[in-house]
C-alpha positions as CSV (number, residue, x, y, z in Angstrom):
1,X,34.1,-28.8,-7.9
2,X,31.7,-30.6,-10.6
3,X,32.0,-33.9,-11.2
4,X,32.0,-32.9,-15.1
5,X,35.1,-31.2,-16.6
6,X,35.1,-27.9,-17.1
7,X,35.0,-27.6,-21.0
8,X,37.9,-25.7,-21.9
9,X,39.0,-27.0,-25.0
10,X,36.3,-27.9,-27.3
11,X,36.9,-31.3,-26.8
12,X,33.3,-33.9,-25.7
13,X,32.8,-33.8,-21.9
14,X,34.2,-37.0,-20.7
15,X,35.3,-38.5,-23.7
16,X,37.2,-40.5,-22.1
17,X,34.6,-42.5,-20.5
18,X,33.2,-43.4,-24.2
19,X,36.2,-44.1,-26.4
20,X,38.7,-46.3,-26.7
21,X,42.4,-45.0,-26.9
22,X,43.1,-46.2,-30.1
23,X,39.7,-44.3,-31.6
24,X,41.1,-40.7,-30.0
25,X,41.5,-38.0,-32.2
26,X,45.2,-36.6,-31.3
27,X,43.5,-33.5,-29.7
28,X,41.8,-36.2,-26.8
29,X,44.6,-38.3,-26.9
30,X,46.8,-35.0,-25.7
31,X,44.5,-33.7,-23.5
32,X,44.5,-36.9,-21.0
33,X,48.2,-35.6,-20.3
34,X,47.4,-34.6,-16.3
35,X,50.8,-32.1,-16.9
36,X,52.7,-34.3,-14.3
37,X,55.7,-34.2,-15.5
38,X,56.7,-38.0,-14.7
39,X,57.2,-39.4,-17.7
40,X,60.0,-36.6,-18.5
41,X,62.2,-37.8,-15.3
42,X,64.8,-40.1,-16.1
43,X,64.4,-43.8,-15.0
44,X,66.8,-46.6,-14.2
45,X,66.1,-50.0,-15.4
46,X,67.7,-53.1,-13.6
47,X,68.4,-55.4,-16.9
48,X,68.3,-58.4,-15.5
49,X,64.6,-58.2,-13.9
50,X,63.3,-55.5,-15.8
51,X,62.4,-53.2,-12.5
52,X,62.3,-49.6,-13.1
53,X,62.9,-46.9,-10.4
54,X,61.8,-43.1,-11.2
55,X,64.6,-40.3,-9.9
56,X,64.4,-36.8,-10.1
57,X,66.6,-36.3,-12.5
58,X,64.8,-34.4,-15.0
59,X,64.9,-34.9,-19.1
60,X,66.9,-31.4,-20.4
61,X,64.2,-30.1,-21.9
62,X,61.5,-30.1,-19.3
63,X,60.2,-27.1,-16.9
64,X,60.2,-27.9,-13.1
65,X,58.1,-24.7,-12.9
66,X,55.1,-25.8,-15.3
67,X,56.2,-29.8,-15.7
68,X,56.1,-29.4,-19.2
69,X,58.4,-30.5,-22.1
70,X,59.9,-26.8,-23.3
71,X,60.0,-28.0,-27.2
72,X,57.5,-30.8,-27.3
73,X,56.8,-30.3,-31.1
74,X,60.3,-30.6,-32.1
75,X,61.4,-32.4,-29.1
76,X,63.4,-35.3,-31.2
77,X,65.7,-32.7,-32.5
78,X,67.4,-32.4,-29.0
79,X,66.4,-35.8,-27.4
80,X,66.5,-38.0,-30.0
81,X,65.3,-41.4,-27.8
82,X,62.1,-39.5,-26.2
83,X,59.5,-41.9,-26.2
84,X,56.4,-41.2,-28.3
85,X,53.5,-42.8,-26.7
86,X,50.8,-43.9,-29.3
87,X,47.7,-46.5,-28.6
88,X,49.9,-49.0,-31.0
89,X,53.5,-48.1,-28.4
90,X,51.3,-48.3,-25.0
91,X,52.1,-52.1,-24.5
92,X,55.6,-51.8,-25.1
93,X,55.9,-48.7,-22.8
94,X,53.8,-49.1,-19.9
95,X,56.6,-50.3,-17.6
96,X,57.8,-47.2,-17.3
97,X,54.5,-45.0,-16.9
98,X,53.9,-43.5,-13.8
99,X,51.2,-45.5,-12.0
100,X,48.9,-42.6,-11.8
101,X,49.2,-41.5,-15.5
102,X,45.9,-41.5,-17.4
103,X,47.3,-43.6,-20.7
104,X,48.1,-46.4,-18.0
105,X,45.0,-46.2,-15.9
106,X,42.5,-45.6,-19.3
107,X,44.5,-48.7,-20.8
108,X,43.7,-50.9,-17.1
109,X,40.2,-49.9,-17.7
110,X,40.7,-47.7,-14.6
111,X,39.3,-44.3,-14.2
112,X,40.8,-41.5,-13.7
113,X,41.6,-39.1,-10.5
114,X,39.8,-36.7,-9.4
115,X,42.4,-34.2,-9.6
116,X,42.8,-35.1,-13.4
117,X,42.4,-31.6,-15.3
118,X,39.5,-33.4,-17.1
119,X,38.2,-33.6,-14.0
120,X,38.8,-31.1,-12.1
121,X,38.7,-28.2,-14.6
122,X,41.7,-26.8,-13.4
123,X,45.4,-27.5,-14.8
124,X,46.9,-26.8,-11.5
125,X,45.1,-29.4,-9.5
126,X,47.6,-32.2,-10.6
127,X,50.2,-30.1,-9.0
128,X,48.0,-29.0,-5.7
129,X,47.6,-33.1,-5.2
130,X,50.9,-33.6,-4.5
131,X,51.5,-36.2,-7.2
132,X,53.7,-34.3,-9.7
133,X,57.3,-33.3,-10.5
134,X,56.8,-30.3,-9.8
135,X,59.5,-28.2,-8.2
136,X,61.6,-31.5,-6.9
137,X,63.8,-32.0,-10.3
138,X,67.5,-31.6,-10.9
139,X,68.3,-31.1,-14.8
140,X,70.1,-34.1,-16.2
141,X,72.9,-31.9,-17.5
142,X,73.7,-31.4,-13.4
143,X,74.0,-34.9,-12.8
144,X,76.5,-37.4,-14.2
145,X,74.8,-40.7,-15.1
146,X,76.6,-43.2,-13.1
147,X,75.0,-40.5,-10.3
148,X,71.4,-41.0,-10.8
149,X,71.3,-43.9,-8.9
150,X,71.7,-41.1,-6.0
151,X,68.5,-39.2,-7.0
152,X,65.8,-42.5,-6.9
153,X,62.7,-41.6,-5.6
154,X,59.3,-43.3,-5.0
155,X,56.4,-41.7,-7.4
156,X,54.6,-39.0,-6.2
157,X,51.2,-40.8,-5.7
């Protein structure tokens, strides 16, 4: 694999690297979505300290298969509280990003993986690195909520 993205979508090779978050276009601001899937699992926040812990328990709307939101465009019709992350909502959301998602690492000034799809070229590779949701969610609609506590797990890293 090349170092350089493989240009699928139009979009500067490694804009990234050259642009702050808040001057993306939405179309580069999308694409450093890595396809996870993280963001979509459910989270349990301890109020008095703030800690968060990830569980597999799986937003209604998202595919285990591809770890993709089934209805993003209209995804506030059925989950009216899903979070939409913008350069001006990063700060106020980035307790509850998954450490290895782009938004968080571009924000630290970190770069990303090397299994990023920008990266890598490939969509899949997120998945073949072992650091995604893929195929370990249960839908919420399986799980009572005073259950989640049951279905913590650490990140996939």
């Amino acid at each position: 694999m090349s170092d350089d993205p493989i240009d699928r979508s139009g979009l500067a090779p490694r804009f990234w690297e050259r642009k702050r978050l808040d001057r993306m276009t939405r179309a580069e601001w999308e694409a450093l979505c890595d396809g996870c899937g993280k963001c979509c699992l459910n989270k349990l926040e301890d109020a008095d300290t703030g800690e968060v812990w990830l569980t597999r328990v799986a937003c209604r709307l998202f595919d285990d298969g591809s770890c993709r939101c089934t209805q993003y465009p209209i995804r506030h019709r059925f989950v009216p509280d899903c979070i939409v992350l913008t350069p001006d909502t990063l700060d106020d959301h980035m307790h509850w990003l998954p450490q290895t998602c782009a938004y968080r690492l571009l924000h630290e000034g970190r770069p990303l993986y090397h299994w990023h799809p920008l990266i890598s070229g490939d969509p899949e590779s997120v998945h073949r690195a072992g650091v995604s949701a893929h195929g370990m969610t249960v839908p919420e609609f399986e799980v009572d909520e005073d259950d989640w506590e049951d279905f913590i797990i650490e990140e996939p890293v």
